[in-house]
TIRO-2110 file (N, C-alpha, C; in Angstrom, 1 decimal):
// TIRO-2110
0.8, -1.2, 0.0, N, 1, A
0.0, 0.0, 0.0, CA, 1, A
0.9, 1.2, 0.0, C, 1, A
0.3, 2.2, -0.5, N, 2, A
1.1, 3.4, -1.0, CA, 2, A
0.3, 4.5, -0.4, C, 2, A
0.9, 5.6, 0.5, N, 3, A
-0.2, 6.9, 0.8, CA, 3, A
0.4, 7.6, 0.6, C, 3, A
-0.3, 8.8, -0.4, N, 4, A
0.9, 10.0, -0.3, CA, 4, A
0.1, 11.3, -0.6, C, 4, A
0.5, 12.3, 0.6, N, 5, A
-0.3, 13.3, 0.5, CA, 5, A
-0.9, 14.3, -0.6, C, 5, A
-2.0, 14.8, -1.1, N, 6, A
-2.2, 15.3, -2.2, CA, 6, A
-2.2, 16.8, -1.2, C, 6, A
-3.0, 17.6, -0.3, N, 7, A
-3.0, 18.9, -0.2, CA, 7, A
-3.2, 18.5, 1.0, C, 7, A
-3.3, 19.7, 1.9, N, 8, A
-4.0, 20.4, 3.2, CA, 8, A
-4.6, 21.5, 2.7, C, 8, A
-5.7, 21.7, 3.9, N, 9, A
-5.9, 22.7, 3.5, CA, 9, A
-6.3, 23.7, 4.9, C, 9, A
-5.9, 24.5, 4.9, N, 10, A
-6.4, 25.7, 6.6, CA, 10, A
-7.6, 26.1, 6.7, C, 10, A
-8.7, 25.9, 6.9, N, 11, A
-9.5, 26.3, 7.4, CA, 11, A
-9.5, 28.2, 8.0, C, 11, A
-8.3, 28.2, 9.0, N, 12, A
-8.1, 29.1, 9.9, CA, 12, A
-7.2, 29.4, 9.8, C, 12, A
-6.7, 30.6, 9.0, N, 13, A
-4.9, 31.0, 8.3, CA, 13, A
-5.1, 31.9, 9.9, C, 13, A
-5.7, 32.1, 10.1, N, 14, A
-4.9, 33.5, 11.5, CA, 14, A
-4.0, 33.1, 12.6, C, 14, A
-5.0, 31.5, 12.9, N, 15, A
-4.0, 31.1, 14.4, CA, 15, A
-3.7, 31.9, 15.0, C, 15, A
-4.7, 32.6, 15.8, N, 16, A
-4.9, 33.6, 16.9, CA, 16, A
-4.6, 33.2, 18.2, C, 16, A
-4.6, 31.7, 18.4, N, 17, A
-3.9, 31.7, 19.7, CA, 17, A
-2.9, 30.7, 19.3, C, 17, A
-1.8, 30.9, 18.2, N, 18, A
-0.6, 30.8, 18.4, CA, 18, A
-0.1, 29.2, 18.0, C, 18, A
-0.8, 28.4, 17.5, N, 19, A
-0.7, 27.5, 16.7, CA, 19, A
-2.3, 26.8, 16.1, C, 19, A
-2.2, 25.6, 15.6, N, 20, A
-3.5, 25.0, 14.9, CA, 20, A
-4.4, 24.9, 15.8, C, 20, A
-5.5, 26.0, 16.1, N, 21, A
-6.6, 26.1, 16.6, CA, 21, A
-8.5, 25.6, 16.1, C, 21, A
-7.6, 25.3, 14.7, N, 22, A
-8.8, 24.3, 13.9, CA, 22, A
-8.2, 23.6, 13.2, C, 22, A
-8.5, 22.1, 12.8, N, 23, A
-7.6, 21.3, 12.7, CA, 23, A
-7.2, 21.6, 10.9, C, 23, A
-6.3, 21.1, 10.6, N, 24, A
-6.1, 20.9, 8.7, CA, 24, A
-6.7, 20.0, 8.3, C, 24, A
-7.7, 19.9, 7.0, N, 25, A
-8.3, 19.0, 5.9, CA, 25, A
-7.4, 18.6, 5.4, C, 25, A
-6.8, 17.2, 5.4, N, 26, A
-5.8, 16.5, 4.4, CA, 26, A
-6.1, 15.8, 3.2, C, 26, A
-6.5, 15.6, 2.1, N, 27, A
-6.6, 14.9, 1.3, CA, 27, A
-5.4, 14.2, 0.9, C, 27, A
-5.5, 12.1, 0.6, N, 28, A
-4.7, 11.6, 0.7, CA, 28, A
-4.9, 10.9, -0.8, C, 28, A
-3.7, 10.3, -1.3, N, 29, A
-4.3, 9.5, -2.7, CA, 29, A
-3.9, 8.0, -2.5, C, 29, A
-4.3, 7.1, -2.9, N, 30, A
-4.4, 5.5, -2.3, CA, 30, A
-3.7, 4.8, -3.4, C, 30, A
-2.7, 4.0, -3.3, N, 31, A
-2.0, 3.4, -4.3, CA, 31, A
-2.1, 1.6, -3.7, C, 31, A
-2.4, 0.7, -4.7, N, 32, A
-2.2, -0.6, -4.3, CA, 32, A
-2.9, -1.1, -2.8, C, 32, A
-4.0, -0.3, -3.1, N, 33, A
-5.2, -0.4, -1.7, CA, 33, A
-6.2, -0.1, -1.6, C, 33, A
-7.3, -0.8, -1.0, N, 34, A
-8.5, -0.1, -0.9, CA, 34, A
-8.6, 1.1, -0.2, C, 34, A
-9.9, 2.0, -0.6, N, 35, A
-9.5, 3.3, 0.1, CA, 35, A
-10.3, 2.7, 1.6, C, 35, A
-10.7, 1.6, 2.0, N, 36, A
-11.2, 1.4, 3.6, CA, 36, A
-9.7, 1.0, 4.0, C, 36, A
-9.0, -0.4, 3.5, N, 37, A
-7.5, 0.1, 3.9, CA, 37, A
-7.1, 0.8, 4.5, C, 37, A
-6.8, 1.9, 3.7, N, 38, A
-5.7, 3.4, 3.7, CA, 38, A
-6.8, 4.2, 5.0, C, 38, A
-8.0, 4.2, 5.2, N, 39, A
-8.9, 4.5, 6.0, CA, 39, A
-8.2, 4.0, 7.7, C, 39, A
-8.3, 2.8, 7.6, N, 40, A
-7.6, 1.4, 8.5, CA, 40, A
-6.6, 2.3, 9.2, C, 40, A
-5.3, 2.4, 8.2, N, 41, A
-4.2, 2.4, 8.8, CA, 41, A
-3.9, 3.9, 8.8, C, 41, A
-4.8, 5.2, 8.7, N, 42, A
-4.4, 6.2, 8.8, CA, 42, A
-4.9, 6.2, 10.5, C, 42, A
-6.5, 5.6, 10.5, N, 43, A
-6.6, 5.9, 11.9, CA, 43, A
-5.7, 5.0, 13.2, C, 43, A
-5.1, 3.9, 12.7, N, 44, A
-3.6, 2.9, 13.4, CA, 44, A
-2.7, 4.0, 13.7, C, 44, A
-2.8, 5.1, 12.8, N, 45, A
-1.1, 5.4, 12.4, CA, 45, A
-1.5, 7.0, 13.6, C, 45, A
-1.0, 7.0, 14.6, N, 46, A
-0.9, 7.7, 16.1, CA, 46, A
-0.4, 8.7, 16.0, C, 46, A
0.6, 9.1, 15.4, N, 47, A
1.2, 10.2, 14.8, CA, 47, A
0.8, 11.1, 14.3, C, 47, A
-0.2, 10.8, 13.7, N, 48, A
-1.2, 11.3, 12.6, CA, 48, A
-2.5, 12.2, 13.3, C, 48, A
-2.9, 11.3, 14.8, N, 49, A
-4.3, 12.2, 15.0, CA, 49, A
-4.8, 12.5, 14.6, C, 49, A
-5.6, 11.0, 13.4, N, 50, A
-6.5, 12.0, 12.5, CA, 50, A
-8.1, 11.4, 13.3, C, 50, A
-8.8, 12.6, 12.3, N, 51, A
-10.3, 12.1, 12.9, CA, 51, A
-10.9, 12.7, 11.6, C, 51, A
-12.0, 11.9, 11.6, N, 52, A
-12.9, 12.1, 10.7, CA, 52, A
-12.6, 11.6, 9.8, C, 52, A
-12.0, 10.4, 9.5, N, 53, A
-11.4, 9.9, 8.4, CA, 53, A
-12.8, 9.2, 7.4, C, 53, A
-12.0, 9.0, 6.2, N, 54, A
-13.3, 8.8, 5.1, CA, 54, A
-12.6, 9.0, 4.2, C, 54, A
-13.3, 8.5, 2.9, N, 55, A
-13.1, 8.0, 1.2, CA, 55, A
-13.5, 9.4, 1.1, C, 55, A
-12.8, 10.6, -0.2, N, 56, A
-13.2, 11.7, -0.6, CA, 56, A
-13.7, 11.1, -1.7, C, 56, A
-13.9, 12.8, -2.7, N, 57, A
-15.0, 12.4, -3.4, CA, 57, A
-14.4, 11.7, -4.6, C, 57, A
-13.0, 11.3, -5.1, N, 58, A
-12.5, 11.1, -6.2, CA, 58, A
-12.3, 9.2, -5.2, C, 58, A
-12.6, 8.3, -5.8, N, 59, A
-12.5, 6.7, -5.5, CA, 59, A
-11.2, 6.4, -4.7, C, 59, A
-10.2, 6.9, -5.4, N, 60, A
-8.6, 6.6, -4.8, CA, 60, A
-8.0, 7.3, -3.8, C, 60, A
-9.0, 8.4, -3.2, N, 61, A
-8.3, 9.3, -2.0, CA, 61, A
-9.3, 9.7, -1.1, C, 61, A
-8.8, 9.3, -0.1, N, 62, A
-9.6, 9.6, 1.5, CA, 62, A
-8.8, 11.4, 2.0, C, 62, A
-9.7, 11.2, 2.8, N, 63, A
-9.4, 12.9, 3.8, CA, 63, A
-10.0, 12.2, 5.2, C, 63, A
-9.0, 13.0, 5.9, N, 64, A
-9.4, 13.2, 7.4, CA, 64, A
-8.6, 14.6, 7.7, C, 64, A
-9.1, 14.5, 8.8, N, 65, A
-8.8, 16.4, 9.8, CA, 65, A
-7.8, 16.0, 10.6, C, 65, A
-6.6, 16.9, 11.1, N, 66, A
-5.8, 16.7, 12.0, CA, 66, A
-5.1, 17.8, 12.9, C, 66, A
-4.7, 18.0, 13.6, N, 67, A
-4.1, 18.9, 14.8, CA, 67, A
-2.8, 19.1, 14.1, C, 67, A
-1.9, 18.1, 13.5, N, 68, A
-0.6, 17.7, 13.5, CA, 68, A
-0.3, 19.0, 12.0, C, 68, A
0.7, 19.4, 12.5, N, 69, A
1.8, 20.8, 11.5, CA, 69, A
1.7, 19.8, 10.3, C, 69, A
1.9, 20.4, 8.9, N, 70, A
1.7, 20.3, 7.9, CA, 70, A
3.1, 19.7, 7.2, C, 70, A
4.0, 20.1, 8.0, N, 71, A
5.3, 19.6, 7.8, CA, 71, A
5.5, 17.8, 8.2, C, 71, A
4.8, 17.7, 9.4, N, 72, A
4.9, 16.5, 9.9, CA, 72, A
4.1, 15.9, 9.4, C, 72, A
3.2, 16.1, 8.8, N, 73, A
2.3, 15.4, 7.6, CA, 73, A
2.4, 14.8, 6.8, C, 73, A
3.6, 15.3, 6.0, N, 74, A
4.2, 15.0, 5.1, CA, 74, A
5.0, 14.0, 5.4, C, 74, A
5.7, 14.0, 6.2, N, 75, A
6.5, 12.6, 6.6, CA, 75, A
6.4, 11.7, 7.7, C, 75, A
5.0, 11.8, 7.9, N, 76, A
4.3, 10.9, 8.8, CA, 76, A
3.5, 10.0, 7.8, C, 76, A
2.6, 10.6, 7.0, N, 77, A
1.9, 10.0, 6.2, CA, 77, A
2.7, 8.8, 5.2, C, 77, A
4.5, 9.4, 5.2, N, 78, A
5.1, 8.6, 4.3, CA, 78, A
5.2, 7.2, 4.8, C, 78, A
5.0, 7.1, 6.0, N, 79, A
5.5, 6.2, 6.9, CA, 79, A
4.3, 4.7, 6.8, C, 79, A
2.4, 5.2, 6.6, N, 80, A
1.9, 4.4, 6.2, CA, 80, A
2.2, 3.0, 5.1, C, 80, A
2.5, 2.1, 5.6, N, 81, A
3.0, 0.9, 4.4, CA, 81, A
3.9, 1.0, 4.2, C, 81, A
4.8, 2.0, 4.7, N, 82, A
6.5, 1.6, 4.4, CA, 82, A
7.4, 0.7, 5.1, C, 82, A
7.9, 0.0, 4.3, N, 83, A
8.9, -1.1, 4.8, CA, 83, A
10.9, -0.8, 4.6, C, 83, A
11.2, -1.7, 4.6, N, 84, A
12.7, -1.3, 4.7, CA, 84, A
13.0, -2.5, 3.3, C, 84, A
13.6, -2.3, 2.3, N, 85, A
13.7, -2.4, 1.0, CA, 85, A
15.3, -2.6, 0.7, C, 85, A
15.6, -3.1, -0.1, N, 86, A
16.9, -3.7, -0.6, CA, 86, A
17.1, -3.4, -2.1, C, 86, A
18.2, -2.4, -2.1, N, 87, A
18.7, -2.4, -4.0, CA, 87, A
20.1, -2.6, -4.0, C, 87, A
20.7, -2.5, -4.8, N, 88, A
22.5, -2.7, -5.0, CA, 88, A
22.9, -1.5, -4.5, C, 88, A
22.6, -0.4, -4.2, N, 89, A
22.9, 0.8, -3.6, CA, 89, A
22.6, 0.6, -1.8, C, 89, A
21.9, -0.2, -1.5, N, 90, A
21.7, -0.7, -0.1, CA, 90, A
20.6, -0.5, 0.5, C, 90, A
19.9, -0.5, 2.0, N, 91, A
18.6, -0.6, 2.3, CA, 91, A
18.1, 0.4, 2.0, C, 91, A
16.9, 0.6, 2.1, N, 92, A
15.9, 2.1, 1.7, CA, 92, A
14.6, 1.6, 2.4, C, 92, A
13.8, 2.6, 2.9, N, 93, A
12.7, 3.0, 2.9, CA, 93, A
12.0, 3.0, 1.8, C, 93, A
10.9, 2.4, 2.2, N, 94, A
10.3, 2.0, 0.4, CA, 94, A
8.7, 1.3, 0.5, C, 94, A
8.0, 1.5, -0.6, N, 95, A
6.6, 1.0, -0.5, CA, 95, A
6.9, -0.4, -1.7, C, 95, A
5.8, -1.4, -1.6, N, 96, A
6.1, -2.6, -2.1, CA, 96, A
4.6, -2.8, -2.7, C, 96, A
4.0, -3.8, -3.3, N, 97, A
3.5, -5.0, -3.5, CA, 97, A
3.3, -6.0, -3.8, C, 97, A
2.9, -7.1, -4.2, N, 98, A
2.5, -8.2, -4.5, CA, 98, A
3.9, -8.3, -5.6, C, 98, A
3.9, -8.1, -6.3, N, 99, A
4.7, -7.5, -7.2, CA, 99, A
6.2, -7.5, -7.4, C, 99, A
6.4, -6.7, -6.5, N, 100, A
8.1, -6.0, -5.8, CA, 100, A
7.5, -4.9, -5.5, C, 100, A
8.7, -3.9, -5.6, N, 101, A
9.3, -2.4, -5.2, CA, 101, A
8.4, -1.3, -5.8, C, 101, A
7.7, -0.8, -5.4, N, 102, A
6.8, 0.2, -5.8, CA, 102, A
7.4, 1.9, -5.9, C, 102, A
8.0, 2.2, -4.6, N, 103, A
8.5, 3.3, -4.3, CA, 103, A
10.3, 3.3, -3.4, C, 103, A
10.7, 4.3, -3.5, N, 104, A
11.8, 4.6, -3.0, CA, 104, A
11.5, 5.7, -1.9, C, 104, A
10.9, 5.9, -0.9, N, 105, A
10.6, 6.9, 0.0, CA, 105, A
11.7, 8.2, 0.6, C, 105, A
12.8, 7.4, 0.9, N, 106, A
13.7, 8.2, 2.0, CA, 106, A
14.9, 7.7, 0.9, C, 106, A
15.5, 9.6, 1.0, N, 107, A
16.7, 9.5, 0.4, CA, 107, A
18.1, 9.1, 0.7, C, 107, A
17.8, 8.9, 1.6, N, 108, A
19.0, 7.9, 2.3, CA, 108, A
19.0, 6.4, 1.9, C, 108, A
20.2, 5.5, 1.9, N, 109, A
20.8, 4.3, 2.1, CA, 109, A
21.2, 3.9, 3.2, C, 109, A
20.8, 3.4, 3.9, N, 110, A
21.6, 2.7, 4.5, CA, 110, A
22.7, 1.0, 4.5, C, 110, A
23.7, 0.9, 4.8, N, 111, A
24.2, 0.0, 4.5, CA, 111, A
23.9, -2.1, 5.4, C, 111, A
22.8, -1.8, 6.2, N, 112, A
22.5, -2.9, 7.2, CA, 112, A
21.0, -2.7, 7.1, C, 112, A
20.2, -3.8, 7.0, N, 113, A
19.2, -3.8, 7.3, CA, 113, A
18.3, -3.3, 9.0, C, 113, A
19.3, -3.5, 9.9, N, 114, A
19.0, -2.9, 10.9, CA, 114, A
19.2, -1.4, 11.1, C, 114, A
20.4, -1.1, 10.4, N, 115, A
20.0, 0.7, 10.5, CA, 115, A
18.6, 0.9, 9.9, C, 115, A
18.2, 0.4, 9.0, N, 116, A
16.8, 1.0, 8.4, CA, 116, A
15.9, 1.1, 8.8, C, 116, A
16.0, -0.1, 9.6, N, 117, A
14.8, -0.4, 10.3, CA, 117, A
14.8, 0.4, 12.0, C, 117, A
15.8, 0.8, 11.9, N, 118, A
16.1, 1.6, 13.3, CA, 118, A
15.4, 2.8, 12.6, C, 118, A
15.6, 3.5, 12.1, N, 119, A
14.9, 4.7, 10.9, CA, 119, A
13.4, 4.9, 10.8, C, 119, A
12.8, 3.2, 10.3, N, 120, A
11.6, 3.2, 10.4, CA, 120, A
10.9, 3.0, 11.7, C, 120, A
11.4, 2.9, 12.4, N, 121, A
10.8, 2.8, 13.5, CA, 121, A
11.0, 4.1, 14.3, C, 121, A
12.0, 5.2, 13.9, N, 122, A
11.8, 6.4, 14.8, CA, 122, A
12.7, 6.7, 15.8, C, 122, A
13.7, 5.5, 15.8, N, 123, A
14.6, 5.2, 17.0, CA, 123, A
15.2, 6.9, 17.3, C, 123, A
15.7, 7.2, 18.5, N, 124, A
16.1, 8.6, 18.2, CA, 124, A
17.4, 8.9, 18.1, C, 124, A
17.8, 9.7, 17.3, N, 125, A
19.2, 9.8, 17.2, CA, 125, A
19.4, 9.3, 15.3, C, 125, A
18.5, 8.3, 14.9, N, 126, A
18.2, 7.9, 13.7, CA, 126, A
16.9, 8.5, 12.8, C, 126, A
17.4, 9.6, 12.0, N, 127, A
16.3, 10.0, 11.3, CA, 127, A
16.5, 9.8, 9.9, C, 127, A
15.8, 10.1, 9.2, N, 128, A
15.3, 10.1, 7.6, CA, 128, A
14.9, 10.8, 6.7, C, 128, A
15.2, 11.2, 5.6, N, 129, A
14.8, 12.1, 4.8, CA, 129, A
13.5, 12.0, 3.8, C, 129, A
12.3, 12.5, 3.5, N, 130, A
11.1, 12.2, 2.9, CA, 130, A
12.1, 12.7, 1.2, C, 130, A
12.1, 11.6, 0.5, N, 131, A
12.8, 11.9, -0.9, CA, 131, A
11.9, 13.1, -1.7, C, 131, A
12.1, 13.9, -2.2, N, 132, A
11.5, 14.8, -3.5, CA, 132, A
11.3, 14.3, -4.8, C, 132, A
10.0, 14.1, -5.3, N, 133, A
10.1, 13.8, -6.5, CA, 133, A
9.9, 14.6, -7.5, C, 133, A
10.2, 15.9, -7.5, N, 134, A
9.7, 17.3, -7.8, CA, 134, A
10.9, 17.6, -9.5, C, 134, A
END
């Protein structure tokens, strides 16, 4: 399964008392999954705080609301379905299916499978970079 943020959106640009005082609309787009799935595992995924989750109006992308900075969104939501992946350049962060290798997430390599997985899990002192596909 593949999740990857399509927009936010602010409700409330003023933030009068000093951070997100109404939450952000996220729309998400659903790759290699049902959108109840990606439903499933946004409200699993703790980080996220989302509520109100649901299928938007387009088949392949759900929205929910959240408390959580828009930065952290972005690489929180990468984290849905991501596993720790193997190329001749070394481990990665990466989405998969049935298949193989779907995605390359984090621009980093690591050289051990256990660094990676120290990464994906958040360990501290171990962090990760959300790759650009821009």
């Amino acid at each position: 399964m593949k999740v990857s943020m399509i927009k936010s959106y602010d409700p409330n640009q003023e933030h009068e008392v000093g951070g997100l005082d109404v939450p952000l609309i996220v729309t998400a787009r659903v790759e290699c999954a049902t959108v109840e799935e990606v439903v499933n595992a946004v409200v699993e995924h703790r980080p996220l705080w989302a509520v109100n989750v649901g299928p938007d109006k387009q088949p392949d992308h759900s929205r929910f609301s959240t408390f959580v900075l828009e930065r952290d969104i972005w690489k929180e939501i990468g984290k849905i379905g991501l596993m720790v992946l193997q190329s001749a350049a070394g481990f990665y962060l990466g989405t998969a299916d049935e298949e193989g290798p779907v995605s390359r997430e984090s621009a980093e390599y690591w050289p051990t499978e256990e660094a990676a997985s120290r990464a994906l899990a958040g360990q501290e002192g171990v962090d990760w970079t959300q790759r650009d596909y821009l």
